[in-house]
N, C-alpha and C positions, 0 to 999 in steps of 0.2 A: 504494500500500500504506500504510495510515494506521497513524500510531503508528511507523513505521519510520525511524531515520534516514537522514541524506542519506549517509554511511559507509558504513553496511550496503546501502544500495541499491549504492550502487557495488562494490559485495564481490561482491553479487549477478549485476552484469552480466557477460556471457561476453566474453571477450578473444578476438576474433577475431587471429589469427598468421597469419603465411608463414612456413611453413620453408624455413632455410638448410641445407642438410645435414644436420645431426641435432641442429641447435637450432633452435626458436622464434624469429624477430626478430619485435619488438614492433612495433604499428602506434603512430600521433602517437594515434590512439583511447587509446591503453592510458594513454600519458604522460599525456594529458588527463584518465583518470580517474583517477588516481593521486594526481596533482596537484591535482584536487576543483576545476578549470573546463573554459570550453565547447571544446568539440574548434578556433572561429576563435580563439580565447586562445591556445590551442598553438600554434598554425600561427604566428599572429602573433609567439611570443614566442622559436621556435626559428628561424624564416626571418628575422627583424630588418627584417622589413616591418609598421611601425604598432606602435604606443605602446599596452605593456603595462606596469604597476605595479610599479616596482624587484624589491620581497617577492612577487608574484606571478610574476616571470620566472625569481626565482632558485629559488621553488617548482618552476615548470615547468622546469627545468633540472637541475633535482636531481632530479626527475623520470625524468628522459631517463638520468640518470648512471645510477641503479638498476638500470634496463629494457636499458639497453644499447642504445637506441635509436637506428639507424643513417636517416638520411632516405631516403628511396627517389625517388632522383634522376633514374630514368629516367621516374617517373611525373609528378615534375616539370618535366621537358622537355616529355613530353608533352602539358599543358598549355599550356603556351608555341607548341607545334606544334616541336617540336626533340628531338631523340633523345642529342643528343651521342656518336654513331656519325660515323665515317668509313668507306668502304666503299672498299678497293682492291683492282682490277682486275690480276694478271699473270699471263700466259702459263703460268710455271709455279714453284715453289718450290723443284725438286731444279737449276735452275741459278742459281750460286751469285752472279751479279749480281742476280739477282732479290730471293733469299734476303736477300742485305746488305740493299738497300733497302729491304725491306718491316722490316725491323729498326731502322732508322732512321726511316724514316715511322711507326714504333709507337710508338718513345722522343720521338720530336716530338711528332708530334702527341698524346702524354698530357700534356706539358708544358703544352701549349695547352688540358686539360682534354677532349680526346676520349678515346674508346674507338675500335677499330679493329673492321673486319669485312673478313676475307680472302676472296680469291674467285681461283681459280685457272682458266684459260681453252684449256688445252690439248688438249683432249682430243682435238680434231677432230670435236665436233659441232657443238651448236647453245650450246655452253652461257654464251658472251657473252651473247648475247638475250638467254637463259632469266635469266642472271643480273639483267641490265639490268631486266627484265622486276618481274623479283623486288624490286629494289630501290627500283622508281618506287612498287610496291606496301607497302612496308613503310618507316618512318620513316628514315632516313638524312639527316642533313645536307650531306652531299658526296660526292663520287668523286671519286678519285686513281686514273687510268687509265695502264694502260704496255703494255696489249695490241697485238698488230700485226694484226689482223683488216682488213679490207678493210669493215667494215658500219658506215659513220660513221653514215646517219640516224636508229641509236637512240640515238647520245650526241647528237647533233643536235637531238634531241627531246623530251630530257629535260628536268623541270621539275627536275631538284637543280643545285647549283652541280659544274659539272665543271672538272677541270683537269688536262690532258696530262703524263703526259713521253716524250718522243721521237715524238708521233704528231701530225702535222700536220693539223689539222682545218680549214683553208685560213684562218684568220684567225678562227673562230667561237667556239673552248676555245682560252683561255690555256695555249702550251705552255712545259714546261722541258726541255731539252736540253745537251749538250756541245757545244762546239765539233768538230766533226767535221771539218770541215775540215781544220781542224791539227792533227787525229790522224792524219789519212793523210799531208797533208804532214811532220812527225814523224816516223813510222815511215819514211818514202820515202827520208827524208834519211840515216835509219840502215842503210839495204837498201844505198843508195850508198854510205854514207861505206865499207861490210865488202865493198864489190866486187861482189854479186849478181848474177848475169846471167839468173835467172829464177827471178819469184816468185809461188808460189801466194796470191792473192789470194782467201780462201773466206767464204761468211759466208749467212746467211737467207736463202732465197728471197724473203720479204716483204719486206726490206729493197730486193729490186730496185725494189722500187716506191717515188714520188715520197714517200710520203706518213709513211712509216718513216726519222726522218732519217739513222740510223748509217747508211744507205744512201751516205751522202754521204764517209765517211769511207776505205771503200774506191772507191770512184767518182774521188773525189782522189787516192787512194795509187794508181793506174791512170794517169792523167794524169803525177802527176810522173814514176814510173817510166820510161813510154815517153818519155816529152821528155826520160831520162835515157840513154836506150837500151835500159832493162831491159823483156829479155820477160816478160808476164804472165800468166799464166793463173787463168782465174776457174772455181771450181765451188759450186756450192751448197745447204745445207743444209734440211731439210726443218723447218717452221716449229711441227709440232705435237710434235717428238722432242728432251728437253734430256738423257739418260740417257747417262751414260759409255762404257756397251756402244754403241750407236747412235755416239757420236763414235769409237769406236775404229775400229767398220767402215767407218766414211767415211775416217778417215787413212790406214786402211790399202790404201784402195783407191784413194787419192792417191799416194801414195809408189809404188806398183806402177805406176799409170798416167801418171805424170811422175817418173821415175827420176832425170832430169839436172836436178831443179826444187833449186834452195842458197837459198830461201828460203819463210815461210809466215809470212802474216796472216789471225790469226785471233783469234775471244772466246778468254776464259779456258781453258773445259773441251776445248773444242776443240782450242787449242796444246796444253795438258797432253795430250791425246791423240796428237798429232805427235810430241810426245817421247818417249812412250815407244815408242809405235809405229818410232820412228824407230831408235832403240835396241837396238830388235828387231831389224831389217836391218840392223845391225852400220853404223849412218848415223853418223861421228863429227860432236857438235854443242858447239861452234860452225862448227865446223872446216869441214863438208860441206854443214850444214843450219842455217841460222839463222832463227829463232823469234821472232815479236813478237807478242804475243798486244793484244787491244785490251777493255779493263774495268780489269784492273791490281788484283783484289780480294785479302786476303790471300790467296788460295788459289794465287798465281804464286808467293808467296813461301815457302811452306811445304814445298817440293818442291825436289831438288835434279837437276839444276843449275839454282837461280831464276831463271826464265821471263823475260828482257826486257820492257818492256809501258810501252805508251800510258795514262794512267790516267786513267779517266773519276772524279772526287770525289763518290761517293757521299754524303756527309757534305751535301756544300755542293746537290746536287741534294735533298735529302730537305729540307733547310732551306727551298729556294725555293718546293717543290711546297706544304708547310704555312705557308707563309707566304703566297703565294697565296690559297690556297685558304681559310684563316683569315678573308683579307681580304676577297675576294669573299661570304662568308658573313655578313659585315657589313654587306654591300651597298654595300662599293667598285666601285668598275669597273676592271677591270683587264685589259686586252687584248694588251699589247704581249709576247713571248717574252722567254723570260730564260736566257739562254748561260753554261754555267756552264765554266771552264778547265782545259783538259785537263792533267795532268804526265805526264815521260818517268820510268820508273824501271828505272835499270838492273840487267840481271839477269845471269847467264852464258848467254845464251842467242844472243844479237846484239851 
């Protein structure tokens, strides 16, 4: 356009936007014409990669301050081939070991500069794959998995960086786990030291299996018991169901079916459902029925009489799994497990 200045042209050009809610965010376009240089001036002078002109950076910046101009960082990852997403894998969010650590894995891992993507795995269909599926197909930097599924060869096969907790994937995915072992022996020592002479031992069906390690933790509490003399009895839980109503009918149908049972190891929501349940048939506790439950989240403590319990460190597990997994995404190598230490906390319950 002749005769026009270089001003007015720029007045002229249309400001291409993305709306956020119910404002306009400015693209680095807009800043650049604002500012009266080329759209690689911007970039250069808001990214502090490559030598732009004192008065022209502080132009382009003064720029940006006007506009309100926020970077749009997910399309610069995307360039790099990076999303800055983590994507975590659990069973399910209405049980409250879950719940804790995926709250911990969020506040971590943003420290670290990620965003989270939750995925919940319970349903009793297909929906691990589906997920797995979903997520080889879309940008994701990593996975933090805590599912108890039996279908390793899709983590097995992943090209994202993976990293376990509590699921043994035979030495392939870096796992974090508790020591379980000395949770059973722990709580065993607590069953003897109160007298016990028979304890309901209850917990996942998945866990019977090698590959789910809190498997180990009643497996141990079984072992010391009997070598103590104490009778045990084992029943167990159905792997797609973490709902309150579901644990009450399971207690309740524990306590009817072992009458003479003075003792129970169990997760969190599960003991809370032995108490009260227990409560109900007039079971005096500590006195009749003694209670260990194995998580130790606040939710033992919130309740009264507060729940005895083995306590797995949420805190210090959420630490290992993003620190891991942080560092494998840097392309460390990092293969060896990492045991993180169980505490006893005592409650009125045992």
């Amino acid at each position: 356009m002749i005769g026009t200045s270089y001003d007015s042209k720029v007045k002229e050009l249309p400001m291409k936007r993305q709306r956020v809610g119910d404002r306009d965010m400015a693209s680095i376009k807009d800043v650049a014409n604002l500012a009266g240089v080329g759209l690689g001036t911007a970039s250069r002078a808001l990214s502090g990669k490559g030598y732009v002109a004192p008065e022209t950076k502080r132009r382009i910046e003064e720029a940006a301050r006007k506009l309100s101009y926020t970077p749009n960082v997910f399309a610069q990852n995307l360039l790099k081939n990076k999303s800055g997403i983590i994507a975590i894998l659990v069973p399910a969010m209405d049980h409250c070991f879950f719940s804790r650590l995926v709250q911990e894995l969020e506040s971590d891992l943003y420290k670290k500069g990620y965003k989270t993507m939750v995925c919940c795995t319970s349903s009793g269909g297909h929906e691990e794959e589906d997920y797995l599926d979903m997520l080889e197909n879309n940008l994701v930097d990593g996975i933090i998995t805590a599912t108890h599924s039996f279908n390793d060869e899709a983590y097995l096969g992943s090209n994202r960086v993976v990293v376990s907790f509590d699921r043994d994937f035979g030495g392939h995915i870096p796992m974090v786990r508790s020591d379980h072992k000395a949770a059973g022996r722990m709580a065993a020592e607590h069953f003897i030291k109160k007298g016990c002479r028979k304890v309901l031992n209850i917990y996942g069906e998945d866990a019977t299996e090698g590959h789910i390690s809190v498997g180990n933790a009643h497996r141990e509490l079984k072992v010391c018991l009997e070598a103590a003399g104490v009778q045990v009895v084992e029943e167990y839980t159905r792997q797609d169901r973490f709902n309150m109503g579901y644990y009450s009918q399971v207690a309740g149908a524990c306590l009817e079916k072992y009458r003479d049972m003075d003792g129970v190891f169990a997760s969190d929501p599960l003991a809370e459902a032995f108490l009260w349940e227990g409560k109900r048939r007039g079971k005096r506790i500590p006195q009749k029925l003694k209670i260990i439950s194995y998580d130790g989240t606040e939710r033992t403590e919130s309740i009264s009489p507060r729940i005895s319990a083995v306590v797995q460190q949420i805190d210090k597990i959420s630490a290992c799994l993003t620190d891991i997994l942080t560092r494998r995404i840097q392309g460390e190598e990092i293969g060896e497990d990492k045991i993180t230490e169980i505490l006893w906390r005592q409650g009125e319950t045992c």
